[in-house]
C-alpha positions in Angstrom: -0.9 -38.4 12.4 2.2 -36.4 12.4 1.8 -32.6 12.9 4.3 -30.4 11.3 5.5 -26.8 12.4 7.4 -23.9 10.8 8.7 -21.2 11.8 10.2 -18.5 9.2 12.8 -16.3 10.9 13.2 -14.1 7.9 15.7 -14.5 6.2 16.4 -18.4 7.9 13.9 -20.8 7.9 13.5 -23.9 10.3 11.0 -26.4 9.0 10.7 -29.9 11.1 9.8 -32.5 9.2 9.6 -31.3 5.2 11.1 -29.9 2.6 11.8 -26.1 2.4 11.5 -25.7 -1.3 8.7 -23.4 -2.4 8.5 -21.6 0.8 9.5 -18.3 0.8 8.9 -14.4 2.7 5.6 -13.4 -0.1 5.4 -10.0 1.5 3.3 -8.0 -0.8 1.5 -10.7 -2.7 -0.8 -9.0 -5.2 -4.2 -8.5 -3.9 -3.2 -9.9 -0.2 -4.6 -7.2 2.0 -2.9 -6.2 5.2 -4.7 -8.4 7.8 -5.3 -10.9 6.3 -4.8 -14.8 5.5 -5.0 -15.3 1.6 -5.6 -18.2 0.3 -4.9 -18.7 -3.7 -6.5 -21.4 -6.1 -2.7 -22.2 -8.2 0.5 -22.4 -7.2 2.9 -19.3 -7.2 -0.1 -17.0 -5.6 -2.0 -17.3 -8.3 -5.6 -17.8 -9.7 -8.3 -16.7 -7.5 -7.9 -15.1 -4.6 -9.7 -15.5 -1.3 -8.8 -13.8 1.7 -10.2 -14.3 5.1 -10.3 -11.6 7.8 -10.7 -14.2 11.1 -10.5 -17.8 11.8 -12.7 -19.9 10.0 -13.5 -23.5 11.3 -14.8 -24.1 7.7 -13.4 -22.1 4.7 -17.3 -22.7 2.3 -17.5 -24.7 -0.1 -16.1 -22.7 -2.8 -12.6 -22.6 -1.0 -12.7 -25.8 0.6 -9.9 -28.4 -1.0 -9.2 -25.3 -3.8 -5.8 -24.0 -2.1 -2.8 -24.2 -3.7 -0.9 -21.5 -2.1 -1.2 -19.3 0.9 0.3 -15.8 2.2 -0.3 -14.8 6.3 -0.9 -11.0 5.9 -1.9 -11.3 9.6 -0.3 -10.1 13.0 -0.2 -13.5 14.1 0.7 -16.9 13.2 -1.8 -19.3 11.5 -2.9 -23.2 11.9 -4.1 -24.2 8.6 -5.8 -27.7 8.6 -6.8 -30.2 6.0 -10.5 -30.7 7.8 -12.9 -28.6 8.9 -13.3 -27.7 12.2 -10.0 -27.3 12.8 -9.0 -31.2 12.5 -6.9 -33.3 10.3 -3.4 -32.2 9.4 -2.3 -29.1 10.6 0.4 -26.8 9.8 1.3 -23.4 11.2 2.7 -20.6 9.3 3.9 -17.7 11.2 2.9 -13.7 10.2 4.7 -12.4 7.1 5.0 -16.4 5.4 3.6 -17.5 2.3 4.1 -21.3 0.5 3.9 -20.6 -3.1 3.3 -25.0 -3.4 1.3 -26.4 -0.2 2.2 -29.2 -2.0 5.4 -28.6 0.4 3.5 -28.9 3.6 1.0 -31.9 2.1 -1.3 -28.7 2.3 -2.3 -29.0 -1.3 -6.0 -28.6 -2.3 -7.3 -30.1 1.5 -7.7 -26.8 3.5 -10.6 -27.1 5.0 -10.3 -24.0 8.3 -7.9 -22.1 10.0 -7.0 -20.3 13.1 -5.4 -17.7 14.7 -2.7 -18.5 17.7 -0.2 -16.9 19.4 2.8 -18.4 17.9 4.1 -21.5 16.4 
C-alpha cells in the first residue's frame, strides 16, 4: 500500500505522489475552532461539521466514511487514515492545511481515525 505525505509550506506546497488541486491554506474555515481537526461532510468545507479535540482511533459511526473535506486547526500535524485504529491509507496534513476535495488524497468518504504527530 503506498503511503502519501504533504507538507504545506505556506504559500508552496510539496505533495509526493498526488495531485495538488483542491488543496489549499483554509485558515479560518467557518465553524473550525482553534485546536482543533474539523472534519466536514461535502466538499469545499461544507455540510456538517465535526470537529475533534484529540486523536481518535475511531471517528463513531456517524463520521466514519462521511468526510469530504478537512481543515487542521491544530498545533500539530495530523495522520488521517482510511481504517480505524489508525490502519489503512494514511495521509498527513501539517497544522494550518485544509483539502477542500479528499478526493485529492483518495481520502474521500473512508476516514475512519486520526492522530496527532510531531511533523510530517
Amino acid at each position: 500500500m503506498k503511503k502519501v505525505v504533504a507538507r504545506v509550506l505556506l504559500p508552496m506546497v510539496v505533495v509526493v505522489g498526488v495531485s495538488v488541486a483542491g488543496m489549499r491554506d483554509a485558515r479560518g474555515q467557518q465553524g473550525c475552532d482553534s485546536g482543533a481537526l474539523c472534519l466536514y461532510e461535502n466538499v469545499g468545507f461544507g455540510g456538517q461539521l465535526w470537529p475533534f479535540f484529540s486523536s481518535s482511533f475511531y471517528v463513531g459511526d456517524d463520521v466514519n466514511d462521511r468526510a469530504s473535506s478537512v481543515f487542521n486547526a491544530t498545533g500539530m500535524a495530523i495522520v488521517l487514515y482510511s481504517e480505524p485504529d489508525f490502519g489503512g491509507f494514511s495521509f498527513c496534513l501539517d497544522p494550518g492545511a485544509g483539502f477542500g476535495d479528499l478526493d485529492v488524497v483518495g481520502l474521500n468518504d473512508v476516514i475512519s481515525s486520526f492522530e496527532a504527530v510531531g511533523s510530517c
